[in-house]
N, C-alpha and C positions, 0 to 999 in steps of 0.2 A: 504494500500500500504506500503511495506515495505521501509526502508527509508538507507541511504548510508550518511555517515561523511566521509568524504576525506580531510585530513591532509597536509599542500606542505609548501615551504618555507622553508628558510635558505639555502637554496642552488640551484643555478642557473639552468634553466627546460625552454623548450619549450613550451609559456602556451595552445593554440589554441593545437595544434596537443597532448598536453597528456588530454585537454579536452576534445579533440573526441575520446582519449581513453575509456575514464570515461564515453561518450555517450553512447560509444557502448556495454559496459558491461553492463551497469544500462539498456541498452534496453534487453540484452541477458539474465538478470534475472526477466525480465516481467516488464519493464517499471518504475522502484526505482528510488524514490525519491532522488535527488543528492543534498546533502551541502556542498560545497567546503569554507573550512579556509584556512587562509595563514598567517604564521606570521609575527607578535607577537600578533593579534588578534585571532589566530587559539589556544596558549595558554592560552589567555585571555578567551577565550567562554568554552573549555574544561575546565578551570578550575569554569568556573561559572552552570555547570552542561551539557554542549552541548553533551556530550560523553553517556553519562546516560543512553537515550532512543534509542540510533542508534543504529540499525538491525544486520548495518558492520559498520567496522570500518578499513578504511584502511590511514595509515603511508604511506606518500611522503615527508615526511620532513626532515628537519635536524639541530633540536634544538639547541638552547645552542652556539650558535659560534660567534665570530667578527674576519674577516679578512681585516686587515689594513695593510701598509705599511711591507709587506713581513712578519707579522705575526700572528697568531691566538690567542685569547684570549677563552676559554671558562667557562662557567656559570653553574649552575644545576637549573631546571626548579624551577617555584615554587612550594610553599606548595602547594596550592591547584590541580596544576597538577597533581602532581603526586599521590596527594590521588586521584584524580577524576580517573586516569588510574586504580589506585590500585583497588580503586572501581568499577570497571567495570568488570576486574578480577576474583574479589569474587563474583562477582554474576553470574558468570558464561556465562557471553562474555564475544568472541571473539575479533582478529583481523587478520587484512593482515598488512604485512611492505613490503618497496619495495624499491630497489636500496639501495639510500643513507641513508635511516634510520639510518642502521646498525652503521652508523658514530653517530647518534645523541646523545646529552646529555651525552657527556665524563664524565662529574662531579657526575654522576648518576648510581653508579654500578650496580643499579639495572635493568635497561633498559638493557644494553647488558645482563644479565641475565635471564631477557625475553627471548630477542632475539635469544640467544644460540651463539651468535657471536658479536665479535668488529672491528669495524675497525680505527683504531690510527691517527691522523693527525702528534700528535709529538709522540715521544718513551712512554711509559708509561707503566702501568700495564695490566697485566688480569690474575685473579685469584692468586693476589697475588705474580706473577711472572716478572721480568719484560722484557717489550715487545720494539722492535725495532715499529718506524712507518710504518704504513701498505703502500702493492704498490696498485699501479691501474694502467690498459693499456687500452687505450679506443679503438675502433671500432675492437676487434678482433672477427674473423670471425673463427666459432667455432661447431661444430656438440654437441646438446643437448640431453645427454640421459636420458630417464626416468628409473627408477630405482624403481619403487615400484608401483604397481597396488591399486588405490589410489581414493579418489573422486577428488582428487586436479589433478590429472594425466588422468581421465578418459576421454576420447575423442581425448588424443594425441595419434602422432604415438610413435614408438622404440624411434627413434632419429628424430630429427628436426632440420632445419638449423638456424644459429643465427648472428648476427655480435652486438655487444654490450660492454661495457666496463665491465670488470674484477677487483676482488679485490683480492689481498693476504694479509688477514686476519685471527685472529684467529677465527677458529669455533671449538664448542665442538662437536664433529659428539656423541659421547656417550652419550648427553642428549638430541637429536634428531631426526626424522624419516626421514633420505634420499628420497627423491623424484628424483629429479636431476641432474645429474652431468654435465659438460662439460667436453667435451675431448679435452683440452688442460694441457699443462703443467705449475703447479701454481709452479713456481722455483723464485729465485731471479731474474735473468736473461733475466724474460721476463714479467718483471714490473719495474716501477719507482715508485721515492721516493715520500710518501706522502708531507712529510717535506720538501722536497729541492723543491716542485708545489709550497708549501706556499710561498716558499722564493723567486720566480721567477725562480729558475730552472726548467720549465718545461720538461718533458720526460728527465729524467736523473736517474742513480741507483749510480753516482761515490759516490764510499766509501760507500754505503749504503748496508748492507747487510740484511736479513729478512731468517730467515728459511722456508723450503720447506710446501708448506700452503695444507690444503683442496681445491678437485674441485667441493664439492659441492655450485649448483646454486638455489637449491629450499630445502625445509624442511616444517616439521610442529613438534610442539611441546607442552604437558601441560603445563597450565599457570595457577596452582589448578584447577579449572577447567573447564576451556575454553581453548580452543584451540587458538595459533598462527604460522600463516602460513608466512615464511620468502621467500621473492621471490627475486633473485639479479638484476632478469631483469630490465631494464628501465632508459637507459642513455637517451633515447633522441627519435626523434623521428620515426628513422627506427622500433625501439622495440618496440614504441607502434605503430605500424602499423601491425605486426607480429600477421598474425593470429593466433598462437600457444600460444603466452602472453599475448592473450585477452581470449583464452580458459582456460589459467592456470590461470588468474587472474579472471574471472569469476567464476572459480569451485573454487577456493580459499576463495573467499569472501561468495561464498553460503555454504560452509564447516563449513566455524567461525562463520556464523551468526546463523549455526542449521536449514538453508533453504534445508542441501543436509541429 
């Protein structure tokens, strides 16, 4: 029986309704073994080898942070993390990341490198440049297109309905394969500030400005040579009820694992 590592923690999740997520898929690929971590235990075991032997390997997490009195501190994982990921890489697994990965382990360039995308809490870097903090708008209700005839895309319709939260981040779309987009407009204007949430400003952009972002919501990319597939879906638990993001997250994980 093949086996499934599901990754979660450091950032706030509906747990029952994303575990019926996690049921439904592990049933939808013949019954997979399910280990769910949560940190700081989820990077305690990956680093003592838990990552090693798993089939999939799917990112719900979001490493590396402390949020206290209106501000964030963050960390970079340990040694052994990050060799245990590195090592799983080189041998040619996969993974899935979902939603709020993309925010994880700021301190770690090499993770958004993976990734092909970052998303900023405070202003900072990416690639060297430097970057306003990324927005987010939550429940926007949004038409999903698919964009690439795909094993990760295979069973969806053109476009699909969605309501879910958005990021305006940077993505390199040039060092990865578009799957799908949304059709909404990633502007300043129709996100708020990461920075000014930390700070208790919630849903606010005053004085925050951010350049005009990527709409893409799905990707897959080499990682030498494994595959990783980036999914933005899954604020909560409309998304994971969405029969559309149990199909892409289902072909997703049997993609990276070499099942498809």
């Amino acid at each position: 029986m093949a086996n499934l590592l599901v990754l979660s923690g450091g950032h706030p999740y509906e747990a029952e309704p994303f575990e019926d997520l996690i049921r439904s898929v592990a049933h939808s690929l013949g019954e997979w073994d399910v280990t769910h971590l949560v940190h700081p235990e989820a990077e305690e075991r990956v680093a003592a080898g838990a990552a090693d032997h798993a089939d999939a390997l799917l990112f719900y997490d979001m490493g590396g942070y402390e949020f206290a009195d209106g501000k964030v501190t963050s960390r970079p994982p340990s040694k052994g993390f990050k060799e245990a990921i590195e090592r799983r890489f080189a041998a040619g697994k996969g993974a899935v990341a979902m939603h709020h990965a993309i925010a994880g382990w700021a301190d770690w360039p090499a993770w958004a490198e993976v990734l092909g995308g970052r998303f900023l809490y405070q202003p900072g870097e990416w690639r060297g440049e430097p970057m306003p903090d990324s927005g987010y708008r939550h429940d926007v209700a949004y038409e999903a297109e698919v964009v690439a005839d795909h094993p990760v895309t295979a069973g969806l319709p053109a476009t699909f309905p969605m309501v879910d939260e958005l990021y305006l981040a940077p993505i390199d779309e040039g060092a990865v394969h578009p799957l799908i987009r949304a059709r909404h407009s990633f502007t300043r204007d129709n996100f708020y500030s990461a920075a000014q949430a930390v700070a208790g400003k919630m849903f606010s952009n005053t004085d925050w400005d951010h350049p005009d972002g990527s709409n893409l919501v799905a990707w897959w990319k080499e990682v030498g040579t494994s595959r990783l597939v980036y999914l933005q879906f899954g604020d909560g638990p409309e998304t994971y009820a969405n029969p559309f993001v149990r199909r892409a997250l289902s072909n997703a994980l049997a993609f990276t694992s070499g099942a498809q």
